[in-house]
C-alpha positions as CSV (number, residue, x, y, z in Angstrom):
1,X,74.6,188.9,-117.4
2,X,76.6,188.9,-114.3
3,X,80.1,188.6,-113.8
4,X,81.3,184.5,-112.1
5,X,83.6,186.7,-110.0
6,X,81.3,189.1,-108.8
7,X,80.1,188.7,-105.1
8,X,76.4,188.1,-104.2
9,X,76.7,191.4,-101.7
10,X,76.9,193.7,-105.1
11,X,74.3,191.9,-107.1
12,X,71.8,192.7,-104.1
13,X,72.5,195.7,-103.8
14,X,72.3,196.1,-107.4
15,X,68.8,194.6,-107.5
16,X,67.6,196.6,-104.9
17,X,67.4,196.2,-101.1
18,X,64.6,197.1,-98.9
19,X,63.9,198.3,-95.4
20,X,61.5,195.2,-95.0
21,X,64.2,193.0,-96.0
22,X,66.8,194.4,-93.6
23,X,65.3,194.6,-90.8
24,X,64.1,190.4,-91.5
25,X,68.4,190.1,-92.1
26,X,68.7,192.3,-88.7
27,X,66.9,189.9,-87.4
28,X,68.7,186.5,-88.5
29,X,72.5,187.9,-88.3
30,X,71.8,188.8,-84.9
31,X,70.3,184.9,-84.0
32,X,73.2,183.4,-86.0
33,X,76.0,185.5,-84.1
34,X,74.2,184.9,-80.6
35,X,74.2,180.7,-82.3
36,X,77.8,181.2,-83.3
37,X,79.3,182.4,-79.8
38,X,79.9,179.2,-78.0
39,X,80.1,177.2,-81.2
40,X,82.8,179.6,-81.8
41,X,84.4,179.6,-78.3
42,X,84.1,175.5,-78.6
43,X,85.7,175.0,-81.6
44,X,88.7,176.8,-80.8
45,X,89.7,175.2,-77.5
46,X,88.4,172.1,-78.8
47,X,91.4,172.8,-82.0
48,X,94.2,173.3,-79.1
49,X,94.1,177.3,-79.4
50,X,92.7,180.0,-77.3
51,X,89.2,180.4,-77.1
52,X,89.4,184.5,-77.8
53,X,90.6,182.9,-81.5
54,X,87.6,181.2,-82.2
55,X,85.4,184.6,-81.5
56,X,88.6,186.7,-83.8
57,X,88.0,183.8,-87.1
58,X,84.5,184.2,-86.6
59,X,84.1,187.8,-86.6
60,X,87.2,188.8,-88.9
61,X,86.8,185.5,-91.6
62,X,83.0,185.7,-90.7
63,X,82.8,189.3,-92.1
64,X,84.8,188.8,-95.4
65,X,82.9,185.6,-96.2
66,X,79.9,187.5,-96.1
67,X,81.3,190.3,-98.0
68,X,82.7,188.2,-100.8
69,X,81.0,184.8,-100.6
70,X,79.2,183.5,-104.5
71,X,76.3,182.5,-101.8
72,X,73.2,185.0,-100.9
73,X,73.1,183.2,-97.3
74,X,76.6,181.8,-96.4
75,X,77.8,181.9,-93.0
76,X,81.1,181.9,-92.7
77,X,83.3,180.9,-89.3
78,X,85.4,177.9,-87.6
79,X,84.1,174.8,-88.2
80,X,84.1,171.3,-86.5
81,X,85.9,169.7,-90.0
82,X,89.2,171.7,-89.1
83,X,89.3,171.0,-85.6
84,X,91.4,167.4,-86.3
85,X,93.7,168.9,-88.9
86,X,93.7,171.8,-86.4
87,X,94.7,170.2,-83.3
88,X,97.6,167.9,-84.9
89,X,99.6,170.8,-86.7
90,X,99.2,172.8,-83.1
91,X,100.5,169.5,-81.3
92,X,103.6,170.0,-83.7
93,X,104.4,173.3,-84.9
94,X,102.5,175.3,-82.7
95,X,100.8,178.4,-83.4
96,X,103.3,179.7,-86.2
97,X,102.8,176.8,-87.9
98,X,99.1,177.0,-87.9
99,X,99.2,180.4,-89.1
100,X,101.8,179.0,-91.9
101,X,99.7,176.6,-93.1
102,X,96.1,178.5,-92.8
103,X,98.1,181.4,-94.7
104,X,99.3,179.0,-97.4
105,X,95.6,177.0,-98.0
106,X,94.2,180.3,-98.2
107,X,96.3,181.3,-101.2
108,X,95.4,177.7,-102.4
109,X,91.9,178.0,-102.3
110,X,92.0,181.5,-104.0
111,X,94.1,179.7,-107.4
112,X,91.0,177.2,-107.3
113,X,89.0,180.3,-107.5
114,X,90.6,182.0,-110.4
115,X,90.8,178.5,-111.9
116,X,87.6,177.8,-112.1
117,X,87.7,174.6,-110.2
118,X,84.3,175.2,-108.1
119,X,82.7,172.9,-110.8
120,X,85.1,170.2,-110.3
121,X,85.7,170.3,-106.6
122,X,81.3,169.2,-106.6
123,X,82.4,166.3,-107.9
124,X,84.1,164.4,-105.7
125,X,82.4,161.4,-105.0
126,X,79.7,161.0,-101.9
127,X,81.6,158.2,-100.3
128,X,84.7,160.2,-99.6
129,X,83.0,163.0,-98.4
130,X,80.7,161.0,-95.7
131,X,83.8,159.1,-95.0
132,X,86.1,161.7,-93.8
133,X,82.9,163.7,-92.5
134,X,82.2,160.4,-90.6
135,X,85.9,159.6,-88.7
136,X,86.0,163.5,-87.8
137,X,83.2,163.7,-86.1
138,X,84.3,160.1,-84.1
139,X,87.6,161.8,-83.5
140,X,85.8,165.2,-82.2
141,X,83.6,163.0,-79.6
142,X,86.2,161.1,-78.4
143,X,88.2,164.6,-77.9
144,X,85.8,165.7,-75.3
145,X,85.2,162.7,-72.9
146,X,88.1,164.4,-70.5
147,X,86.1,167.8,-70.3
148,X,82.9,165.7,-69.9
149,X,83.5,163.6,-67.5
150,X,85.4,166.1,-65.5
151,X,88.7,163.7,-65.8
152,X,92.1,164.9,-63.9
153,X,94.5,164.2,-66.5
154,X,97.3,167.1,-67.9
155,X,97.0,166.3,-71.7
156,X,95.1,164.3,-74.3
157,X,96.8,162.3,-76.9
158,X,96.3,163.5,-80.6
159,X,95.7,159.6,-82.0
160,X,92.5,158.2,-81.3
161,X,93.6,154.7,-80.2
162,X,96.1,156.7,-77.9
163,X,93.7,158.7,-76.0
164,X,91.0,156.2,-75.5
165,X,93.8,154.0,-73.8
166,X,94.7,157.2,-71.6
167,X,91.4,158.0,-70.7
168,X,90.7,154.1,-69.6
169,X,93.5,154.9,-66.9
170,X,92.6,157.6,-65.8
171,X,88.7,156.5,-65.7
172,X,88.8,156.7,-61.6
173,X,89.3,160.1,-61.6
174,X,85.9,161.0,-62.8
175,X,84.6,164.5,-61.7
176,X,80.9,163.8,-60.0
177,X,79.8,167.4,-60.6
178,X,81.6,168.2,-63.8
179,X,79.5,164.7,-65.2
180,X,76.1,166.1,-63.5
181,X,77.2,169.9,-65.8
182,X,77.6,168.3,-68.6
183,X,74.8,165.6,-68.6
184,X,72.4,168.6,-68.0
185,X,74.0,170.8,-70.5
186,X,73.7,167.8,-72.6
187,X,70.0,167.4,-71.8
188,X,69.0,171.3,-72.9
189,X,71.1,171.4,-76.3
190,X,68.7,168.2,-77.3
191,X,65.6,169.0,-76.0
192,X,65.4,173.3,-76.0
193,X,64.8,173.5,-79.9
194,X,61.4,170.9,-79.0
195,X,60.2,174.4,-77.2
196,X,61.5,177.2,-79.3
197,X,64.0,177.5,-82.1
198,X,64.4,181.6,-81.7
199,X,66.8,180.7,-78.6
200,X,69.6,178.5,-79.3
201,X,70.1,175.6,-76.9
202,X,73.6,176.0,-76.5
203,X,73.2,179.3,-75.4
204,X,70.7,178.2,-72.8
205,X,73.0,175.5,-71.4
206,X,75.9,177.9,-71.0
207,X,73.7,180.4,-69.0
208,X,72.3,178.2,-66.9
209,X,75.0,175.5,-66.0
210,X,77.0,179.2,-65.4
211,X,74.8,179.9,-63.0
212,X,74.6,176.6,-61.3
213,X,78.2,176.1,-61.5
214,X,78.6,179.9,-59.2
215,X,75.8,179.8,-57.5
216,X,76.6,176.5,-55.4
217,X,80.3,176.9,-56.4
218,X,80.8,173.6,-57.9
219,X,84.3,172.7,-58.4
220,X,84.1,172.2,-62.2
221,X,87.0,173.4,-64.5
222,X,86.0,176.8,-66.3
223,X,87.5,178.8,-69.5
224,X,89.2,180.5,-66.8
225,X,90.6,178.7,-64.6
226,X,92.5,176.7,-67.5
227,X,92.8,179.7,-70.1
228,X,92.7,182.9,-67.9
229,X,90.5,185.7,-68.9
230,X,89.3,186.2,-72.6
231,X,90.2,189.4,-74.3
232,X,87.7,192.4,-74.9
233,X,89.8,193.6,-78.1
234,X,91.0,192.6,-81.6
235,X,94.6,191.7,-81.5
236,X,96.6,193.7,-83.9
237,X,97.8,192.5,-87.2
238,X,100.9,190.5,-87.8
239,X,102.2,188.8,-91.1
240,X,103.5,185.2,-90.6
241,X,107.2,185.1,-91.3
242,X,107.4,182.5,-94.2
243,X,110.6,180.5,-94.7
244,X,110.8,177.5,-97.2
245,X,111.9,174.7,-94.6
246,X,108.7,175.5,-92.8
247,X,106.8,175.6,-95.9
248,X,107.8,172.1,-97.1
249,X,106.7,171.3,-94.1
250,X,103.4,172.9,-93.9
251,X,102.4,172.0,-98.0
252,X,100.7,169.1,-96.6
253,X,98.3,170.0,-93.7
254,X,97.8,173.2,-95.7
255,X,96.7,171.2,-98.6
256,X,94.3,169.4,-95.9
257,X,93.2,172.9,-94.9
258,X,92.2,174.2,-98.6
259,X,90.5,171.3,-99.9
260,X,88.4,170.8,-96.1
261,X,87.2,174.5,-96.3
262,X,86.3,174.4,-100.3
263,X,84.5,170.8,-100.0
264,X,82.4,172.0,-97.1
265,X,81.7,175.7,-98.2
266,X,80.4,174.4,-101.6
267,X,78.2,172.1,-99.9
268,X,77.0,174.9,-98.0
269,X,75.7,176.6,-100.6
270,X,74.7,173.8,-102.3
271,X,72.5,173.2,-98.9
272,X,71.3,176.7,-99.5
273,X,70.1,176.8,-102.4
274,X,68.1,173.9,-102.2
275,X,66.1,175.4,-99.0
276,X,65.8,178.9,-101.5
277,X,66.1,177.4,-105.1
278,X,69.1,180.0,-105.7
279,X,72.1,179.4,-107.1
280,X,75.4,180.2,-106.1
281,X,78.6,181.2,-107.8
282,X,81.1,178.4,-106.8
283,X,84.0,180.1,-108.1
284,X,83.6,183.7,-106.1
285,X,83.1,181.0,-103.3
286,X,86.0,179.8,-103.1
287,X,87.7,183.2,-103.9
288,X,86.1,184.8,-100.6
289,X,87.1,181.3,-98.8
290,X,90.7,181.9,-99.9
291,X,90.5,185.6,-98.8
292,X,89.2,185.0,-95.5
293,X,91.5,182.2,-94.5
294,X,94.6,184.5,-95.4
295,X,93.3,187.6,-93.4
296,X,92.6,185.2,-90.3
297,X,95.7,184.3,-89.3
298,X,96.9,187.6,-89.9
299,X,94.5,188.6,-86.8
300,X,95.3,185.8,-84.8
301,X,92.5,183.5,-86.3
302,X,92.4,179.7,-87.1
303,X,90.9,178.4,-90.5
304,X,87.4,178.8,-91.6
305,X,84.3,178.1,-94.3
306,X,81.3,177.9,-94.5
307,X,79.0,176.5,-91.7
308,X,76.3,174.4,-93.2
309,X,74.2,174.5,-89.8
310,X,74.5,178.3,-89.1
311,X,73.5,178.9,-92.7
312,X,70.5,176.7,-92.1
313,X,69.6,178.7,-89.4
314,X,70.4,182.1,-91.0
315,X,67.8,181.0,-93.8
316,X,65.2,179.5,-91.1
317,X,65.5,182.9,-89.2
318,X,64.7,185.0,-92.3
319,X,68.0,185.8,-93.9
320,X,68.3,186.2,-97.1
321,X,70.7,188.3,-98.2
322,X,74.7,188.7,-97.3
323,X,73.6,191.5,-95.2
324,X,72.7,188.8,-92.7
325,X,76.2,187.3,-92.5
326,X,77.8,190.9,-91.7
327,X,75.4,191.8,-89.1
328,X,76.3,188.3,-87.4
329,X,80.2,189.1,-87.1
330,X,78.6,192.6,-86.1
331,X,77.0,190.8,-83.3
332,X,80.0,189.0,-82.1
333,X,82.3,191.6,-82.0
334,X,80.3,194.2,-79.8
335,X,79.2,190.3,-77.5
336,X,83.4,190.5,-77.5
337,X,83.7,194.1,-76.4
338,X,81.2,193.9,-74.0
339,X,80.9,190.7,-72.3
340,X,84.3,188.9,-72.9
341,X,85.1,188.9,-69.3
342,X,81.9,186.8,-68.6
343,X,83.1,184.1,-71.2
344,X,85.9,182.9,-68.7
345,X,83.2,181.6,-66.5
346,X,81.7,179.1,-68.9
347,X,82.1,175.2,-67.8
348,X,84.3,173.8,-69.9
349,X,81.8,170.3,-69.3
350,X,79.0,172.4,-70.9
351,X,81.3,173.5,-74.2
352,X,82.1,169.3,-74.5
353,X,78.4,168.4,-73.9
354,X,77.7,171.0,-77.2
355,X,80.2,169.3,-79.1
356,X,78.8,166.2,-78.2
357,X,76.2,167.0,-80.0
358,X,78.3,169.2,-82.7
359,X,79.4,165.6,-83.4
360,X,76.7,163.2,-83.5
361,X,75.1,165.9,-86.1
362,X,78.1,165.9,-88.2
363,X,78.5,162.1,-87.9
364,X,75.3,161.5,-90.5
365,X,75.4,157.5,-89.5
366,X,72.4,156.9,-91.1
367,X,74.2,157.8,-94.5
368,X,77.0,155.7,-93.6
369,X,75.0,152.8,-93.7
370,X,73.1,153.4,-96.1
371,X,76.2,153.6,-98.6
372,X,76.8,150.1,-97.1
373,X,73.8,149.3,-100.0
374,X,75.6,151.0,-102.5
375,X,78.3,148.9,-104.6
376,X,81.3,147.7,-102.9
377,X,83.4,149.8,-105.2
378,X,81.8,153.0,-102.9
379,X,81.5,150.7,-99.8
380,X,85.4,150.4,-100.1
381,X,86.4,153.7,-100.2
382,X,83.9,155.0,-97.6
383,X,85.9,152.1,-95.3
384,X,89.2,153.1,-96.4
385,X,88.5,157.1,-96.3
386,X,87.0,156.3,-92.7
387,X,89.4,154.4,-91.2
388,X,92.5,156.3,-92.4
389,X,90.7,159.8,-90.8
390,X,90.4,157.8,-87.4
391,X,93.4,155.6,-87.1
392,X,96.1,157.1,-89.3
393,X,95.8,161.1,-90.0
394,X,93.1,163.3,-91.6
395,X,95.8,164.7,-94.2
396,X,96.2,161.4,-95.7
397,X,92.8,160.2,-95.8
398,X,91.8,163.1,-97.7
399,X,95.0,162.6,-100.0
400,X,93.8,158.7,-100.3
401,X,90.3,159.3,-100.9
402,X,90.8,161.8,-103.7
403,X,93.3,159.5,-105.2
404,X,90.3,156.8,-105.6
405,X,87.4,159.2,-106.6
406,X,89.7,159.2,-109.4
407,X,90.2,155.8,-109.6
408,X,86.7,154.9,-109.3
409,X,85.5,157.7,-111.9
410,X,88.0,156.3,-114.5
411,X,86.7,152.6,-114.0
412,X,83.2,153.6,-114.5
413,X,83.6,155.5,-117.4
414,X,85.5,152.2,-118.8
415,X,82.3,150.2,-117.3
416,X,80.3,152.9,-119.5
417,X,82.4,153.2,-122.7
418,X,83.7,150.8,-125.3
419,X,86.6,151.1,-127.7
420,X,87.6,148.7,-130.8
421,X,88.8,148.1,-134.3
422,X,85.9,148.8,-137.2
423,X,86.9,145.4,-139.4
424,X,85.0,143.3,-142.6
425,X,83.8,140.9,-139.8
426,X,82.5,143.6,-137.2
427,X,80.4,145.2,-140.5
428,X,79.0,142.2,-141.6
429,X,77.7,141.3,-137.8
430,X,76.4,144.5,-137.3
431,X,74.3,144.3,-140.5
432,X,72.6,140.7,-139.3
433,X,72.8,142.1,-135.7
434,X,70.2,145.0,-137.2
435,X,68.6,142.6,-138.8
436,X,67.6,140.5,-136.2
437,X,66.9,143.5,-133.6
438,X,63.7,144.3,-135.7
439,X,61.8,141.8,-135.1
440,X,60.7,140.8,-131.5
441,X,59.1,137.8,-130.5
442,X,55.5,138.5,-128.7
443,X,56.1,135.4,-126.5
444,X,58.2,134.1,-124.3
445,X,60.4,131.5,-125.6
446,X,64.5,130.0,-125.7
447,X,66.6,132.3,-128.3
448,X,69.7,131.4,-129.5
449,X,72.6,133.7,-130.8
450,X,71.6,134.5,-134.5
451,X,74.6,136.4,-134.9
452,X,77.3,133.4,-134.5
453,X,76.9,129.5,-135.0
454,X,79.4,128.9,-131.8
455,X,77.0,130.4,-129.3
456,X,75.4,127.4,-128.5
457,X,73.7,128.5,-125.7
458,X,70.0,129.8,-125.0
459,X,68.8,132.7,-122.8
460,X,66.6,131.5,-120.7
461,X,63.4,133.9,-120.6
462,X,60.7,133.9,-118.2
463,X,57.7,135.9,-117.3
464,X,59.2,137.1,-113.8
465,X,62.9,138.2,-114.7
466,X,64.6,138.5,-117.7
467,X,68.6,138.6,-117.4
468,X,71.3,138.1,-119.9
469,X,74.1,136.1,-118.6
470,X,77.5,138.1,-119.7
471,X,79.3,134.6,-120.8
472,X,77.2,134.1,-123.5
473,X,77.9,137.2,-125.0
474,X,79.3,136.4,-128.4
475,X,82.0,138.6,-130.5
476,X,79.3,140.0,-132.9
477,X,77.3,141.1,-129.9
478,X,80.7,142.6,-128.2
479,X,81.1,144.4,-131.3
480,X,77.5,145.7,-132.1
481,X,77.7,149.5,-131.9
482,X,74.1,150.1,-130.9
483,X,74.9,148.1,-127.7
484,X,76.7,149.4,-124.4
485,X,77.3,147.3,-121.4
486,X,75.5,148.3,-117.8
487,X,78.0,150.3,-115.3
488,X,76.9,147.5,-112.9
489,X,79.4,144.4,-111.5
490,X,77.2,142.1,-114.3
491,X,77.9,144.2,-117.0
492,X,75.1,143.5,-118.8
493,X,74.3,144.5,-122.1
494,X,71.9,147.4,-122.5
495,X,68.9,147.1,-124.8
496,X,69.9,148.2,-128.9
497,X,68.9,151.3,-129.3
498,X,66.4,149.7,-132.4
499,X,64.3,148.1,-129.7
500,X,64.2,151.2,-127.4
501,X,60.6,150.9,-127.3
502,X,60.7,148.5,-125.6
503,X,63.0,149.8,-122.7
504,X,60.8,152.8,-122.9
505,X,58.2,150.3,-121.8
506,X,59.9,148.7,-119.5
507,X,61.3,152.0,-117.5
508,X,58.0,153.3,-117.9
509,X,56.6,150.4,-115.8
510,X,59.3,150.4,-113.5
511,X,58.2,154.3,-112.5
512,X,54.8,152.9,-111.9
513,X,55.8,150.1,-109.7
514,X,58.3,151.8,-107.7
515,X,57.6,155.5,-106.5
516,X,61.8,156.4,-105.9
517,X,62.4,155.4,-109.1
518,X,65.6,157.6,-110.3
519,X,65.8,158.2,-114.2
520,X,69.6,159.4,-113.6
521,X,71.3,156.2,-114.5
522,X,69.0,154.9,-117.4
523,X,71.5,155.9,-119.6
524,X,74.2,154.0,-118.2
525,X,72.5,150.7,-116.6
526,X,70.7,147.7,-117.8
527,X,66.8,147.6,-117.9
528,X,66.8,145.4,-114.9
529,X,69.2,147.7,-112.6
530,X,67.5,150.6,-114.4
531,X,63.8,149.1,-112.9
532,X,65.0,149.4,-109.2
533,X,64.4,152.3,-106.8
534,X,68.5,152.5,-106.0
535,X,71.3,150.9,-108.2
536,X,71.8,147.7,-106.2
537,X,73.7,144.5,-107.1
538,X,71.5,142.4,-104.9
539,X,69.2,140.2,-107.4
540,X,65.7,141.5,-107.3
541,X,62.6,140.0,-109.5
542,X,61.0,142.4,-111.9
543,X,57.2,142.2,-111.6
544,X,56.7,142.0,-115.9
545,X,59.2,140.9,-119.0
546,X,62.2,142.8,-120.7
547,X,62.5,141.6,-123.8
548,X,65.8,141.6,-125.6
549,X,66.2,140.3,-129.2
550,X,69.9,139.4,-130.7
């Protein structure tokens, strides 16, 4: 059996690697790393850095991702998650403090590793996640409206409500030509992968608004004109110098940093091995994440994971082994050596029209809506992770919504669970209460409480929908230990377990009736949340009976 620390890279290599298969992961690194470029290039200047940095995470953090990573497939580079958290701690500190606080999460995410905390770190709830994923990708499209529409203004604000209000002043000084670049760079990056998916759109927008742009000479900003030319060369090493005022200081956003890149480079594998039914080793995951991100800043690099979309296409391409992800940073660094100087002459309208669309597919609206359907326990803190990304500070959002995935866990597993006192009473109910559940009525009729005189009340039962009302639960029933209570807002009681033929039935009728029928929360919910295709609160009637006796 294989070792959890032991990279993916050695296990292929142990099992045995063949010319057919390199030349198919010849084939895919070389696509990815031509895919990765501008992505690369945008994401940095989009973060507030150089662009040359984005091209020295990709191939230096790129290559020991690869190397390392607990995933057959993972691509490994700068990402759009990092580009708010990014972009703030440069407004601030700068550079040094970037490399601080990149250096720091690095060593963070490699004491997760060790830990053993890849299990747990899956766990955090969905909400949060499309939350924060949600407000980042807002924040990234609003970041690029000055690039886009060619706007003459010096700097852009780092708060969202901020820069909308600067662009709104500065709306009359819209760049005619710089708008026409990037509505047609816009227009290729949608519609190119309808002819060919070999060719990346974004590399066709930058080649031919590059042309346009110097062929009529447009006056449209450029990489150059605003960053100068972009080194042909690896910078040389240098170690951060780390005092303890600065680390205070950087704790925060590098806490930001480490739990961004683990979140999103599980779910990259995650991705991955549902397109290859693998699985990956979540703990040598994060150890190569941790690795990578400490080495990057050391080479003048800005944090990285793994890339869910270039691992998509890495797979899509053929890929299949790690071998893939080396010849990608392979493929970037002899693009650097070679053609660096041609980099400076890329529009910078065409890098905001790709991160346009960088944005709208990170956004994943339609899953924000749909959690609207969810309970309002998970419609909360998707709002509050959301909001607090946009309006107050990526840092705290993530601090906030990990704070009430533990909340929320703890109150469902109190919704789930029951504790109490074993008296004489509590015996002698649960005796008549098995009693009574072993005998069920055929037909539908008004039952009253066998199990104590005060509960007056009937249950209403009818053909259509059969619900217990939780008021007339009475103390024997409370106390019952074959009975649990649904993790729903009604908290109904579940069927005892001496009548679970008939919530067999019941479920079993429910999977007819409704093809996305999910058996995962049977255990935990009611037969009549149990019977719907999604756990809903909204009162829906069951097409046959659920009968309960008590």
């Amino acid at each position: 059996m294989s070792s959890p620390f032991m990279p993916k890279l050695f296990t292929v290599l142990r099992e045995g690697y063949t010319r057919k298969q390199f030349w198919q992961d010849l084939t895919a690194g070389v696509i990815v790393g031509i895919i990765a470029l501008p992505l690369a290039i945008a994401f940095a200047i989009a973060s507030g850095v150089k662009p040359e940095q984005g091209l020295y995470t990709a191939i230096i953090a790129g290559f020991l991702i690869s190397a390392l990573s607990g995933s057959r497939v993972q691509i490994g580079g700068p990402t759009g998650a990092f580009i708010v958290i990014v972009y703030g701690i440069v407004q601030q500190y700068g550079y040094d403090g970037l490399m601080i606080a990149t250096f720091i999460a690095g060593i963070m995410i490699l004491a997760m590793g060790f830990a053993r905390l890849g299990v747990v770190i899956k766990y955090i709830p969905y909400p949060v996640i499309v939350g924060f994923t949600t407000g980042i990708a807002l924040i990234i499209f609003s970041g690029q409206m000055r690039d886009f529409f060619g706007l003459q203004m010096a700097n852009v604000p780092a708060e969202f409500i901020d820069k909308w209000t600067v662009y709104a002043e500065h709306f009359a000084t819209i760049n005619p030509h710089a708008l026409g670049i990037g509505l047609l760079s816009l227009a290729i990056v949608v519609w190119w992968p309808k002819l060919t998916h070999r060719v990346p759109g974004s590399l066709i927008a930058i080649l031919a608004a590059t042309a346009l742009v110097h062929v009529f000479n447009l006056p449209v900003e450029t990489i150059g004109s605003r960053f100068g030319e972009v080194p042909s060369h690896l910078p040389k090493p240098h170690v951060p110098e780390l005092s303890w005022s600065l680390f205070t200081k950087m704790f925060s956003p590098a806490l930001t940093i480490a739990l961004l890149a683990a979140i999103e480079s599980l779910l990259s594998a995650v991705v991955a091995d549902g397109m290859l039914g693998t699985r990956h080793r979540s703990n040598m995951e994060l150890i190569a994440q941790g690795v990578a991100n400490i080495v990057s800043p050391i080479f003048g690099g800005i944090p990285a994971t793994g890339a869910i979309a270039r691992t998509a296409a890495n797979i899509k391409n053929g890929g299949r082994t790690p071998i893939a992800g080396l010849v990608h940073a392979l493929t970037l660094l002899l693009i650097m050596l070679f053609f660096a100087k041609w980099a400076a002459l890329i529009p910078m309208a065409t890098l905001a029209a790709i991160l346009v669309v960088v944005a709208y597919n990170m956004s994943e609206w339609h899953l924000f809506i749909k959690i609207f359907r969810s309970p309002r326990s998970d419609v909360a803190v998707l709002l509050i992770t959301f909001l607090l990304t946009v309006l107050i500070d990526l840092t705290v959002a993530i601090e906030v919504g990990v704070v009430l995935a533990a909340f929320l866990f703890m109150r469902r597993m109190s919704m789930v669970t029951q504790v109490g006192f074993i008296t004489e009473a509590s015996k002698r109910a649960r005796k008549k209460m098995k009693s009574s559940c072993g005998a069920i009525p055929m037909r539908f009729r008004n039952v009253k409480c066998r199990t104590a005189s005060r509960c007056s009340r009937s249950t209403a039962r009818s053909s259509s929908a059969r619900r217990i009302n939780s008021k007339m639960r009475c103390s024997a029933w409370q106390n019952h230990p074959k009975y649990s209570f649904c993790a729903c807002a009604t908290r109904r009681p579940l069927m005892p377990a001496a009548c679970a033929r008939w919530k067999t039935f019941a479920i079993e009728r429910a999977k007819k009736a409704r093809t996305s029928f999910s058996p995962a929360f049977t255990g935990s919910l009611c037969t009549p949340c149990a019977a719907r295709p999604c756990w809903k609160r909204s009162a829906r009637k069951i097409s046959f009976a659920i009968l309960i006796a008590h």
